[in-house]
C-alpha positions in Angstrom: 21.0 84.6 75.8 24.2 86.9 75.8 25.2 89.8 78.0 23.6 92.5 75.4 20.1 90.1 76.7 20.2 92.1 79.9 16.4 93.3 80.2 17.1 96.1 82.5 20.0 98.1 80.7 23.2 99.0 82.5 21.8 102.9 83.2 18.7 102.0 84.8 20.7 99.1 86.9 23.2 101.9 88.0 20.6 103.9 88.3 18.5 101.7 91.6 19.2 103.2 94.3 21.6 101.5 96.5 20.7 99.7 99.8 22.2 97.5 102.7 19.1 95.8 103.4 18.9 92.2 102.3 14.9 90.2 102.8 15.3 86.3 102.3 12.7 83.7 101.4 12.7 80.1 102.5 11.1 77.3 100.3 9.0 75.0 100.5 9.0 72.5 103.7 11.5 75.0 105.4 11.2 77.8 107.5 13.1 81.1 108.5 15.9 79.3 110.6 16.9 77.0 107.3 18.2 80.1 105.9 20.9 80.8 108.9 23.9 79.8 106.8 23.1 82.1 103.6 22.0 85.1 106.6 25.6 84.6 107.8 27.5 84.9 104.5 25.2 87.7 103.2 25.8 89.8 106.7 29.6 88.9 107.0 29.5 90.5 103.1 28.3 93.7 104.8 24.1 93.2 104.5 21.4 93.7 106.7 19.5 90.6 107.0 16.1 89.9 107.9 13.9 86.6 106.8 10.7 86.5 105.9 8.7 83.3 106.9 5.4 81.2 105.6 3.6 78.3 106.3 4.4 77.0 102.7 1.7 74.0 102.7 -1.5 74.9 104.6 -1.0 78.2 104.0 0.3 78.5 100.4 1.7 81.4 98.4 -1.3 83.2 97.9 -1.1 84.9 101.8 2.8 84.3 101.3 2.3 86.9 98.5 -0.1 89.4 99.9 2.4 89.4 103.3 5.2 90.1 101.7 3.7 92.6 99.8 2.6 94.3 102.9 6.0 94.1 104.7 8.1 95.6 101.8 5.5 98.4 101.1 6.4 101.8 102.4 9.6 100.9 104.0 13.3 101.4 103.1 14.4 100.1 99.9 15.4 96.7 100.5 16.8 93.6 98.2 15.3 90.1 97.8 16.6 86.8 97.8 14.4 83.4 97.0 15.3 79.9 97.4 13.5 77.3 95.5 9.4 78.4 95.9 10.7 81.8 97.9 12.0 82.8 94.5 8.5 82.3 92.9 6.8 84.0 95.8 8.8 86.9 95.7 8.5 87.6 91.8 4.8 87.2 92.0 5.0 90.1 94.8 7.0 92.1 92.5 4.7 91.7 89.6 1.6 92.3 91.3 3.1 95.3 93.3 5.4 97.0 90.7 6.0 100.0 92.9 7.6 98.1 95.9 10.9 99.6 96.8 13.1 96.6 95.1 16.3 97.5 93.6 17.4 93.7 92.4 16.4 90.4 93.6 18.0 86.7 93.2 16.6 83.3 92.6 18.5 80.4 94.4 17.5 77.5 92.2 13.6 78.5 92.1 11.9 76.6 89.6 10.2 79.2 87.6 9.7 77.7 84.5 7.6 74.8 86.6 8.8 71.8 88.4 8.4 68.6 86.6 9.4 67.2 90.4 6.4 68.8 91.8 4.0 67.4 88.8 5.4 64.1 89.4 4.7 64.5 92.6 1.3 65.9 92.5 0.3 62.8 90.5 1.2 60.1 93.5 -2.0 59.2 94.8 -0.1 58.8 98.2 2.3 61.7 98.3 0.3 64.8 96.8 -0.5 66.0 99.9 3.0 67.0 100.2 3.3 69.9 98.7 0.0 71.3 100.1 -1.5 74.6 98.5 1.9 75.1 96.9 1.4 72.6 94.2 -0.1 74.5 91.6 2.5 77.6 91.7 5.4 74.8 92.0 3.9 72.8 88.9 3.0 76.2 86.9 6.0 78.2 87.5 6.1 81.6 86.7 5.6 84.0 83.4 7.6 85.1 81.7 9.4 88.3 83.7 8.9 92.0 82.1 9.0 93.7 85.1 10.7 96.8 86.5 12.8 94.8 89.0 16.0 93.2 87.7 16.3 89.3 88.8 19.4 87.1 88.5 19.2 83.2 89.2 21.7 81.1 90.6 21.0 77.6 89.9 22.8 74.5 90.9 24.5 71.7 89.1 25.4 68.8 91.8 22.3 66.0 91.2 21.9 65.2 94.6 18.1 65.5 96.0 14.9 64.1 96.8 13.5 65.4 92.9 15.3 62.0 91.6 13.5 60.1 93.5 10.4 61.3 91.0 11.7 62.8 87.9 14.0 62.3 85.3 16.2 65.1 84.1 17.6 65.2 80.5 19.9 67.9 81.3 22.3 68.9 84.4 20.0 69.7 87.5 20.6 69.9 91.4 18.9 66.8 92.0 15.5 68.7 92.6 15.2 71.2 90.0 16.6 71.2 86.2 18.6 74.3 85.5 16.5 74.7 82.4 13.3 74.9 84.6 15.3 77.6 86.4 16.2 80.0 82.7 12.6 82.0 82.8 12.6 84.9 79.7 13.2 88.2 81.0 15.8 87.3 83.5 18.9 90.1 83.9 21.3 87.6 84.3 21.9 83.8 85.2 25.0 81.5 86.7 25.5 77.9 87.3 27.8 77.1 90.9 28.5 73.5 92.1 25.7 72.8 94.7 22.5 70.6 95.1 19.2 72.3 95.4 19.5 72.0 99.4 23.5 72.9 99.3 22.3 76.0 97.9 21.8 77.6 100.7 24.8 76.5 102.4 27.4 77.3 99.4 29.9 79.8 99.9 29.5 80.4 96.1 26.3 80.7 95.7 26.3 83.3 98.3 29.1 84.5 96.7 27.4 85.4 93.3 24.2 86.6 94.8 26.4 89.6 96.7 27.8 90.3 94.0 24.8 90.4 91.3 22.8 92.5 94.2 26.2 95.1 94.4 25.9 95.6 90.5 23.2 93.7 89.0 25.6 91.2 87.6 27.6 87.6 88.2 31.2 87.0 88.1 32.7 84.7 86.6 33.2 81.7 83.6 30.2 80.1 85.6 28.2 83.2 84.8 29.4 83.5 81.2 28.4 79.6 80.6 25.5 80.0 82.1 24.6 83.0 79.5 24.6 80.4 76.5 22.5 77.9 78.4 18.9 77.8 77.2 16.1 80.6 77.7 
């Protein structure tokens, strides 16, 4: 993938319209408070910040889909950000409601190519349960994106997290997801910053890179441009 990949094109990026408002989703096992530290960063960079929260195992993504939907319908225009299985809820909203008002949104090390953490744990006989009415989406991932909506992903590199415990990873990963499980065709952009899948959320950088890929649709940086010749 190289810059010229960008699916949107720099006029229609330019031409989004531009907004303040910033709508974060938690993953799996977490809940709205778990995304405090990002909130901060994102509202000391000048954002709006609201969260948007989901019972992620017995309810699943299906209502997490259809409520999301229903809060971003109508309303201002308004940016999304997804950690881990937020970033796979959110894209499905997008792609089953095209016409939501969505200028860009950012993945924080969502697994949208599937989780081979969440198949290997979906096969335990004792710990399936653990990943509730999530495991399907988490083990499926997403299609491949073609939608209106430009969508950058920050993925991690720092192989610290509870994924290790169940899969093996050829290539660099944040201890729970492998950045190649993160590089889904059709994304605007991509970037690799030093931070497990949990540190995520807690990295100045990460935070860093989403601002600025939400400001102008793109990252910053020799971690962006090495992430650009990473697989797709």
């Amino acid at each position: 993938m190289s810059a010229s990949d960008d699916r949107s094109g720099a006029d229609e990026t330019v031409a989004l319209p531009v907004t303040d408002r910033v709508v974060l989703v938690h993953g799996i096992w977490n809940a709205k408070w778990w995304l405090v530290p990002l909130a901060w960063r994102l509202h000391r960079a000048g954002f709006r910040v609201r969260t948007f929260g989901y019972p992620s195992i017995v309810g699943g993504p299906e209502p997490a889909i259809e409520a999301l939907i229903a809060r971003l319908r109508g309303g201002p225009p308004q940016y999304l950000v997804g950690h881990s299985l937020g970033g796979l809820v959110a894209l499905e909203a997008l792609r089953r409601a095209p016409d939501l008002p969505v200028p860009r949104m950012v993945c924080l090390g969502s697994p949208l190519r599937g989780s081979a953490a969440a198949h290997a744990l979906a096969g335990h006989p004792r710990l399936a349960w653990a990943l509730g009415r999530s495991s399907a989406l988490l083990q499926a991932g997403c299609a491949s994106w073609d939608g209106r909506v430009p969508v950058g992903m920050v993925a991690g590199d720092v192989a610290r997290g509870i994924g290790r415990l169940f899969a093996r990873f050829d290539g660099p990963s944040d201890g729970t997801v492998a950045v190649a499980e993160t590089c889904l065709p059709g994304l605007a952009a991509r970037c690799q910053v030093h931070a497990s899948h949990t540190g995520l959320v807690f990295s100045a950088e990460a935070a860093r890179q989403a601002v600025a890929f939400l400001r102008t649709g793109a990252f910053t940086g020799p971690a962006a441009e090495d992430a650009l010749q990473g697989p797709v």
